[in-house]
C-alpha positions in Angstrom: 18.3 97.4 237.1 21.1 99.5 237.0 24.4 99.8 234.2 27.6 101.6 234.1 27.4 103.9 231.6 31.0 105.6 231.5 32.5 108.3 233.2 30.2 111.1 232.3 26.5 111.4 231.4 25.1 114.4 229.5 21.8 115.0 229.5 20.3 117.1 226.5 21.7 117.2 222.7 22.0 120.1 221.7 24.9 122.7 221.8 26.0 122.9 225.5 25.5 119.6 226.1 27.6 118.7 223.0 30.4 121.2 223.8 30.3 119.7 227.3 30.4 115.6 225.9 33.6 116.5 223.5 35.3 118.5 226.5 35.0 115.7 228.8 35.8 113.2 225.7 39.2 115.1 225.1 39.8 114.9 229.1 40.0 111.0 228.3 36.7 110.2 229.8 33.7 107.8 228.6 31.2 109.7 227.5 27.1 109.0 226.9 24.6 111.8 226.1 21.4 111.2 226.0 19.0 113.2 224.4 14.8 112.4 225.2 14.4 113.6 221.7 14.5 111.4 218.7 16.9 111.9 216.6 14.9 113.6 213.9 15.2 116.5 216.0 18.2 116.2 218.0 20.4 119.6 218.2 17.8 121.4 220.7 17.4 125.1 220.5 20.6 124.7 218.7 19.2 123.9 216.1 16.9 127.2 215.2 19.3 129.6 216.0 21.2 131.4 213.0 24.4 130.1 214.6 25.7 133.0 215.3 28.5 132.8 218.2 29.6 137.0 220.5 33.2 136.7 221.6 36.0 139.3 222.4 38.3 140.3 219.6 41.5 142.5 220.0 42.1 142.9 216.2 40.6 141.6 212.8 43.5 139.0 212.3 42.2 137.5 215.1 38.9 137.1 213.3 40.4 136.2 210.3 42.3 133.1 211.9 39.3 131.9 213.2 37.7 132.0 209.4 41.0 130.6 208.2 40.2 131.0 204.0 39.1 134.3 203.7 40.4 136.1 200.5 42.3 139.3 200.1 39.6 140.8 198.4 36.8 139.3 201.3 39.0 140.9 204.1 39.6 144.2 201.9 35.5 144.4 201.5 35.1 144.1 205.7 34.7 146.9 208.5 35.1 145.3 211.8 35.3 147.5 214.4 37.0 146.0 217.7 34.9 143.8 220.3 37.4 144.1 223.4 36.9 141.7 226.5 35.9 144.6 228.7 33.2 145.8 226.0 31.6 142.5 226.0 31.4 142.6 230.0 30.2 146.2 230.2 27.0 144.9 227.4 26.5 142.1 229.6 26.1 144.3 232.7 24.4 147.6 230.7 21.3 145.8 228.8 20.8 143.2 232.3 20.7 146.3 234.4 23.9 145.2 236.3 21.9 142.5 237.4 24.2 139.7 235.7 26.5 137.6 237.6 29.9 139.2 237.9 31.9 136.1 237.8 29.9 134.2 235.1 29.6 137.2 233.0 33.5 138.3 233.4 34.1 134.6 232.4 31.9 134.2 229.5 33.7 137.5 228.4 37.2 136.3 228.8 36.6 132.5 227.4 34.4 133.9 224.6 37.7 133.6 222.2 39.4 130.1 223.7 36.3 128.4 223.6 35.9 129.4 219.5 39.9 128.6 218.8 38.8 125.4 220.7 35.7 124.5 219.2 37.4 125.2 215.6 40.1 122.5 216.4 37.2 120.1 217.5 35.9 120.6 213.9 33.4 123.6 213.8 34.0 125.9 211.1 32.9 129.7 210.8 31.8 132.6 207.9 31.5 136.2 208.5 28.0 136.9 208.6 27.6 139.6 205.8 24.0 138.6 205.2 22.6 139.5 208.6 25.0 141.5 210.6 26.3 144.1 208.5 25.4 146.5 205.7 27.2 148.0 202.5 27.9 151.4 203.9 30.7 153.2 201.1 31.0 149.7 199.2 31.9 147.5 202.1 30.4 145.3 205.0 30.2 147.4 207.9 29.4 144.8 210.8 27.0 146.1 213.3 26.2 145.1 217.2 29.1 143.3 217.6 28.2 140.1 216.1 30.8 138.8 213.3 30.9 135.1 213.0 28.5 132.2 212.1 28.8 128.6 212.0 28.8 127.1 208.6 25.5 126.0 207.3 23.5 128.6 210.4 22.1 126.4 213.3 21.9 123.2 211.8 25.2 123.4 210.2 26.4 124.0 213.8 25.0 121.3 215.7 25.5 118.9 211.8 29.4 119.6 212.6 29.4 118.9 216.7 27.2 115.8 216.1 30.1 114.5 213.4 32.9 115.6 215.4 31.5 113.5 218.9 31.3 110.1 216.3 34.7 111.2 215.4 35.4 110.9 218.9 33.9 107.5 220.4 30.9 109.4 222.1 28.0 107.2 222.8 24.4 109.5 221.9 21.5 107.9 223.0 18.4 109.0 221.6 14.4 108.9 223.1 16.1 108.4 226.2 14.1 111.1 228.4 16.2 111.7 231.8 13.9 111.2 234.7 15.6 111.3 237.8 19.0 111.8 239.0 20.8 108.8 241.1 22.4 109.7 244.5 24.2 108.4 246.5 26.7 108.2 249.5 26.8 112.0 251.4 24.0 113.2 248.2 26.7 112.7 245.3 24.9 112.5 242.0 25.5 108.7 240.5 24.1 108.8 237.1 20.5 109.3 235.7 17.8 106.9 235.5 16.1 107.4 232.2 12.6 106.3 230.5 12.7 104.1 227.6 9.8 104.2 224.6 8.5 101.1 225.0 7.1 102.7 229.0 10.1 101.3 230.9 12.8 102.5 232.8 16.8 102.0 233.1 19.4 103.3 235.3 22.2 104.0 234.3 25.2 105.0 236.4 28.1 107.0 235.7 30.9 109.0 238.0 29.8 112.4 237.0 26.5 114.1 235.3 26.3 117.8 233.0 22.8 118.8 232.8 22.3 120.7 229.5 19.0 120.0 228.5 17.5 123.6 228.6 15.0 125.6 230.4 11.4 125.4 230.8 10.2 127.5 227.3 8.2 124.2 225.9 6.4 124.0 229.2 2.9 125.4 228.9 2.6 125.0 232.8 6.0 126.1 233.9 5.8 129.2 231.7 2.6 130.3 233.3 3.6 129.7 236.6 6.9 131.7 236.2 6.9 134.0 233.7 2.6 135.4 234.3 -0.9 136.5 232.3 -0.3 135.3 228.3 2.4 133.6 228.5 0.6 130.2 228.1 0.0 132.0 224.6 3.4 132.6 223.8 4.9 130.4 220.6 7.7 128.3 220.9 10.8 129.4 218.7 12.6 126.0 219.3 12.0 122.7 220.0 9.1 120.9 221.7 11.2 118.8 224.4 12.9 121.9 226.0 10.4 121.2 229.4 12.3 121.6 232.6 13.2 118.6 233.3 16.8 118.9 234.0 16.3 122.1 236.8 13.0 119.8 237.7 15.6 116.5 238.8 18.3 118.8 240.0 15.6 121.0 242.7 14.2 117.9 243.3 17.9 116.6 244.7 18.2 120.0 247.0 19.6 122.8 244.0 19.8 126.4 244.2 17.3 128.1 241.9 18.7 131.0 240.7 18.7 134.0 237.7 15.9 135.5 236.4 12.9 132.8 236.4 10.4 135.0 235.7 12.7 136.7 232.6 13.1 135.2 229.3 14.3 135.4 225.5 11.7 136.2 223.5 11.3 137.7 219.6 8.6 139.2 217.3 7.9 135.8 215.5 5.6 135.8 212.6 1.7 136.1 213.7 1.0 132.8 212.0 4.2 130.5 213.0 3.1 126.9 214.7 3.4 126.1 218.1 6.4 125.6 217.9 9.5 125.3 215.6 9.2 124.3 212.0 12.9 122.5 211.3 12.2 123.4 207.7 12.1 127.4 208.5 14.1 127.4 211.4 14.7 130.5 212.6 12.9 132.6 209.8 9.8 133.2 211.5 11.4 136.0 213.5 11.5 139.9 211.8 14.7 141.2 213.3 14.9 144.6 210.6 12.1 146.8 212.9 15.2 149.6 213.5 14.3 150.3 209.8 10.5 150.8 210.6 7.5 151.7 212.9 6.1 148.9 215.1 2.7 149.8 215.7 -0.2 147.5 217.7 -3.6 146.9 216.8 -4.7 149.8 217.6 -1.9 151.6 215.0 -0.4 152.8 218.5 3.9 152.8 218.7 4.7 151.0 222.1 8.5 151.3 221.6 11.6 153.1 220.6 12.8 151.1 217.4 15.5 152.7 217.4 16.7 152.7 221.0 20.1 151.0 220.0 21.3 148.0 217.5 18.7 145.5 217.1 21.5 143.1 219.0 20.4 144.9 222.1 16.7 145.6 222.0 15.5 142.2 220.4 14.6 140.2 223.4 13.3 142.8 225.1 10.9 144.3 222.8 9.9 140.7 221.7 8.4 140.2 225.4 6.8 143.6 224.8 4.7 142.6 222.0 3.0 140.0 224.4 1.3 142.9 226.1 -0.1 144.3 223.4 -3.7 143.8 222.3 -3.9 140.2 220.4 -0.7 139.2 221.9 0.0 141.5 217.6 2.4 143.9 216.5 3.0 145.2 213.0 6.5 146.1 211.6 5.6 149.3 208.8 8.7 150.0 206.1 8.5 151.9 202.6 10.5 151.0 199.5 13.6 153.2 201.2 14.7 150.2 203.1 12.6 147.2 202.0 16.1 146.2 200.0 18.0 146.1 203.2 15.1 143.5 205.4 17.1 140.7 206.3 16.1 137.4 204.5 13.5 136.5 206.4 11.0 138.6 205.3 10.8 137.1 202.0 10.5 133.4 203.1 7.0 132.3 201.9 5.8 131.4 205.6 5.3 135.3 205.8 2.0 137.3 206.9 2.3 140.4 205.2 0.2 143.2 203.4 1.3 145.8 200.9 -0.7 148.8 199.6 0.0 152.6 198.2 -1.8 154.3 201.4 -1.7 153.7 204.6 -5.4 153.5 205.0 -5.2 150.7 202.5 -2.6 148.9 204.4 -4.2 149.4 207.9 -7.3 147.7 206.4 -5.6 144.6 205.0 -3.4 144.0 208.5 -6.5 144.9 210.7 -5.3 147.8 212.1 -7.4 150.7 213.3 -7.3 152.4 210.2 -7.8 156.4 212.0 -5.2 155.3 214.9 -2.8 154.4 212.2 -2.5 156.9 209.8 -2.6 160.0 213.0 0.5 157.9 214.1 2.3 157.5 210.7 1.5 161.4 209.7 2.7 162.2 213.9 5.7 160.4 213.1 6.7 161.8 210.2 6.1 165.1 211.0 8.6 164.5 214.1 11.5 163.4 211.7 14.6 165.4 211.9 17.3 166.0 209.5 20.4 164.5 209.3 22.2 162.1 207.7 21.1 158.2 207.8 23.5 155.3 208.4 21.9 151.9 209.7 25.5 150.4 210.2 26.7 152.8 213.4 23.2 154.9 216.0 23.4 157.7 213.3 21.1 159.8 216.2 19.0 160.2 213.3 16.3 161.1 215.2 12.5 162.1 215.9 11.4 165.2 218.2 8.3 165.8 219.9 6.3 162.2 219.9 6.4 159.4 222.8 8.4 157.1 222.7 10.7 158.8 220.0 12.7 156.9 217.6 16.2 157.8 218.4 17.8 156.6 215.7 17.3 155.4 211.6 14.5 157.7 211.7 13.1 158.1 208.1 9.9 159.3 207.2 7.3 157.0 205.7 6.8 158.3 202.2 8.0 155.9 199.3 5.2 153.5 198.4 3.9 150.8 197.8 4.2 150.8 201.6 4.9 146.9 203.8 3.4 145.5 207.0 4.4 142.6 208.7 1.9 140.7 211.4 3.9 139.5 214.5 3.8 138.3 218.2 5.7 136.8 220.8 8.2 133.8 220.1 9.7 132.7 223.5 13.4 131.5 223.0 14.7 130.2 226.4 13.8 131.2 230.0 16.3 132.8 231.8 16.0 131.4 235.1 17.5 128.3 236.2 20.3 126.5 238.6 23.0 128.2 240.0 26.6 126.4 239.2 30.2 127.7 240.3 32.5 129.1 237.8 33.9 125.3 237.2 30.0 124.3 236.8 29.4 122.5 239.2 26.0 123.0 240.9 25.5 124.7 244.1 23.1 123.4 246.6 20.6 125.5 248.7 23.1 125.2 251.1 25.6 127.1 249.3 27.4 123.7 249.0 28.5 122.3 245.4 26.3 118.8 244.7 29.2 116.4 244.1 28.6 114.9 240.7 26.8 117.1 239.0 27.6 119.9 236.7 25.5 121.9 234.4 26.1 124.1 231.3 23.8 126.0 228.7 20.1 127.6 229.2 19.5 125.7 232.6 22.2 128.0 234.3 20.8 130.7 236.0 22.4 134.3 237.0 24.2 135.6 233.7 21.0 137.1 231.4 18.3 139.3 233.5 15.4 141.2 231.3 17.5 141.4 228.3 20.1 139.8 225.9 22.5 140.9 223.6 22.5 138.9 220.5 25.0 135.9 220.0 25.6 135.7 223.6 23.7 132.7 224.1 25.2 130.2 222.1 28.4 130.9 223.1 27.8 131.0 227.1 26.5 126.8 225.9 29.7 126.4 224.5 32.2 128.3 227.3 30.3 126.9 229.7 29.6 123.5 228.4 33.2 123.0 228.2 33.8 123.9 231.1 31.5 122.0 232.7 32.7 118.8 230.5 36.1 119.2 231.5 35.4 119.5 235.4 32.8 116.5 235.7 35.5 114.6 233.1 38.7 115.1 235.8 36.0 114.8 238.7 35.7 111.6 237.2 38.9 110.3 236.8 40.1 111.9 239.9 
C-alpha cells in the first residue's frame, strides 16, 4: 500500500540529512525524514562528534559575526590566524594525496562560510573552541589546525538545535522507520522509499524527490570486513549502531556509481576499553587527541609513528587506522608532568584506562608493555631531543635527530615524573567510500547519467576524503552538501 508523503523524503537523522530537510523546507517544499533509529538516539554520528564545523575565513570579524556576543575582552584574549578559501582546498588536496575530488573539494571550500551564515539564520549557534583547539601561548588563545568554531552544547547541542529548528519549521521526522528500498519508476526515476515498520511490516511511501543521508557502512561488521580488510571486524564503533549501509546498499541496488575511497575510512585512537560502540553519555571522550605532546608506543614499547608529523587536525585519522596494525589492535600514549596540564579533557573523564608510575619500568608493567623494549625506546628518544624552543600552538620544528620515525615537532624529553600512559586502539568514525553525486547532489548512475529523483548528502558521498582527514571537515561537507542537496531535490520537486 502506498502514501504520498510530501515533496521530499530524507532518509537518515542526523546532520546532513537535517541540513538537507530544512534546505528543502525553506525552498517551500513538504518535507518527511525518517530516521530507522528511535528517537533515543536520533542525531547519527552527529551526535558524538565535538561539533566542531572547518570553513574559510578572510578576517576575524568574520568569525566574530558568526559568534555574534563575543566580548571585547574575549576577542582581545584570541589569535586567529587566517583560514583563506584556497588554504582549505590546498589541505583538502595535501593530507588526501591529491586524490580528492576537485569540484567537490573546491566547493566544500568555497560554501564552507554560506553554509555557517546559513545554518546560523536557521537557528544553530556557535563558541570559539578555546577548550580544544587552542592553547595559552603569551596569555592568549592561540587557535591551532585551523579549526575555530563549535556548535553550542558540542555534538548533541548541534543536532538538539537542528532538531528544534525543523519543528520550528513544519518538518515531519519519523522515527524506527528503517528505509528499505527505494521506489522507481517511469525511465528509473526514484519515487519515494518504501520503509519497514516495528511491528515487521512494510509501507511505501511516495514522494517527488529523495536525499539519502543516512551514512556509510562503519556499523556494519560485514561491510567493514569486506571493504576495508584483516581486523577491521575488530575495530570499535565511535558513533552510532544504525550507521549500516543501507542507503549506498538501496541506491547500487537501483544502478549507482560507487565511488571514493571504499576501502579508506575515519578512524581515531579510542580508549582500549570503550564499548562496541558509542556510549551517548561519553560521547566523543573515548578518543585521546593530545599524542603531539607524547610518545605512542605498541606493545612491544616500539614507536610506529611521527607524533609530531604536523597538527593533530591532520594526522588524527590517519594514525588512528595505524594503531589497528599494531599488535593487540593497542597503542599507548606516554606524557610527563611538562604537559599533562595541557591533555585536552578527555583524559580525565572516568571511562579512562590509564597507569601512572615514577619509572618507566613501573609504568610499562602496569600497561603491559615490554618492559626492556620500552624503556631502550624512552632513553633512545630522549637522547635524540634537540634544543630549541617549544611552542604546541604553531610546528615549533622542535625536533628529534637520529631515531626512526623521528618526532618532528613538540619534541620534549621524558623526564618529569610521576610519568602517564594511556591504553588505546582503533575507533572507526565513517567510511570514506560511497556514491558518487554531481555538484547539485544528485546521484550519478554507472552510466554517468544523474538518477532522476535522488540526491544524496553527508558520509554516503564518495570522492572528497581519501586516506586522510583534516579535522572539522566532515561535519561541514553534511551541512554544505546537505543543503545543497535539499535545495536541488526541493526545486526538482516543485519544478
Amino acid at each position: 500500500m502506498s502514501e504520498p508523503a510530501g515533496d521530499v523524503i530524507v532518509v537518515g537523522g542526523g546532520n546532513a540529512a537535517m541540513c538537507a530537510a530544512l534546505s528543502a523546507r525553506e525552498q517551500g517544499a513538504r518535507v518527511l525524514v525518517v530516521e530507522k533509529a528511535p528517537e533515543a538516539w536520533r542525531g547519527g554520528n552527529g551526535f558524538f562528534t565535538a561539533g566542531g564545523f572547518r570553513f574559510a575565513f578572510k578576517s576575524f570579524e568574520e568569525v566574530c559575526a558568526l559568534v555574534g556576543d563575543l566580548s571585547d575582552e574575549e576577542k582581545a584574549s584570541m589569535d586567529v590566524p587566517l583560514y583563506t578559501e584556497d588554504a582549505y582546498y590546498d589541505d583538502l588536496m595535501r593530507v588526501t594525496e591529491d586524490l580528492a575530488d576537485a569540484d567537490l573539494a573546491l566547493t566544500l571550500a568555497r560554501e564552507s562560510q554560506p553554509t555557517m551564515r546559513w545554518m546560523k539564520s536557521q537557528g544553530i549557534r556557535w563558541i570559539p573552541m578555546f577548550g580544544r583547539q587552542a592553547y595559552r601561548v603569551g596569555g592568549r588563545f592561540t587557535f591551532f589546525g585551523n579549526l575555530v568554531l563549535e556548535a553550542v552544547g558540542g555534538g548533541p547541542g548541534l543536532i538538539d538545535m537542528e532538531y528544534e529548528s525543523a519543528k520550528k519549521a513544519g518538518i515531519d521526522v519519523r522515527f524506527e522507520a528503517k528505509a528499505h528500498r527505494l521506489l522507481t519508476g517511469a525511465r528509473g526515476a526514484v519515487t519515494g522509499v518504501e520503509i519497514k515498520t516495528p511491528d515487521g511490516g512494510r509501507e511505501r511511501l511516495e514522494a517527488k524527490t529523495v536525499v539519502l543521508a543516512s551514512g556509510g557502512f562503519e556499523a556494519n561488521v560485514e561491510m567493514r570486513t569486506r571493504y576495508l580488510g584483516p581486523n577491521w571486524d575488530l575495530a570499535r564503533v565511535r558513533g552510532t549502531p544504525y550507521n549500516t549501509g543501507d542507503g549506498i546498499r538501496m541506491a547500487l541496488e537501483i544502478g549507482a556509481q560507487p565511488w571514493g575511497n571504499w576501502s579508506g575510512c575515519h578512524a581515531v585512537q579510542w580508549d582500549y576499553n570503550a564499548p562496541w560502540h558509542g556510549d551517548r553519555k561519553v560521547g566523543d571522550n573515548f578518543q585521546k587527541h593530545s599524542y603531539p605532546l607524547g610518545l605512542i608506543v605498541n606493545v612491544h614499547g616500539e614507536r610506529f609513528v611521527d607524533e609530531g608529523a604536523d597538527m593533530r587536525n591532520y594526522t588524527y585519522v590517519k594514525y588512528g587506522r595505524e594503531v589497528i596494525k599494531q599488535p593487540r589492535r593497542a597503542a599507548f600514549q606516554i606524557f610527563d608532568q611538562k604537559v599533562v596540564g595541557n591533555l585536552r579533557e578527555e583524559y580525565r573523564i572516568r571511562e579512562v584506562t590509564k597507569a601512572e608510575a615514577d619509572t618507566f619500568e613501573e609504568l610499562a608493567r602496569k600497561l603491559e608493555i615490554d618492559v626492556e623494549g620500552f624503556v631502550r625506546t624512552i632513553r633512545a628518544y630522549n637522547a635524540a631531543v634537540q634544543p630549541g624552543p617549544y611552542n604546541p600552538a604553531i610546528k615549533d620544528g622542535k625536533a628529534t635527530r637520529g631515531i626512526a620515525p623521528p618526532k618532528s615537532n613538540w619534541a620534549l624529553p621524558l623526564d618529569t615524573p610521576p610519568y602517564v600512559g594511556y591504553a588505546v586502539t582503533t575507533g572507526i568514525t565513517f567510511t570514506f567510500g560511497g556514491l558518487r553525486i554531481t555538484l547539485d547532489g544528485q546521484v550519478i548512475d554507472a552510466e554517468q547519467r544523474p538518477i532522476p529523483g535522488l540526491y544524496a548528502a553527508g558520509e554516503l558521498v564518495g570522492g572528497l576524503f581519501y586516506t586522510n582527514y583534516p579535522g572539522g571537515s566532515g561535519l561541514m561537507a553534511g551541512s554544505v552538501f546537505g543543503r545543497i542537496a535539499g535545495r536541488s531535490a526541493a526545486r526538482a520537486a516543485k519544478g
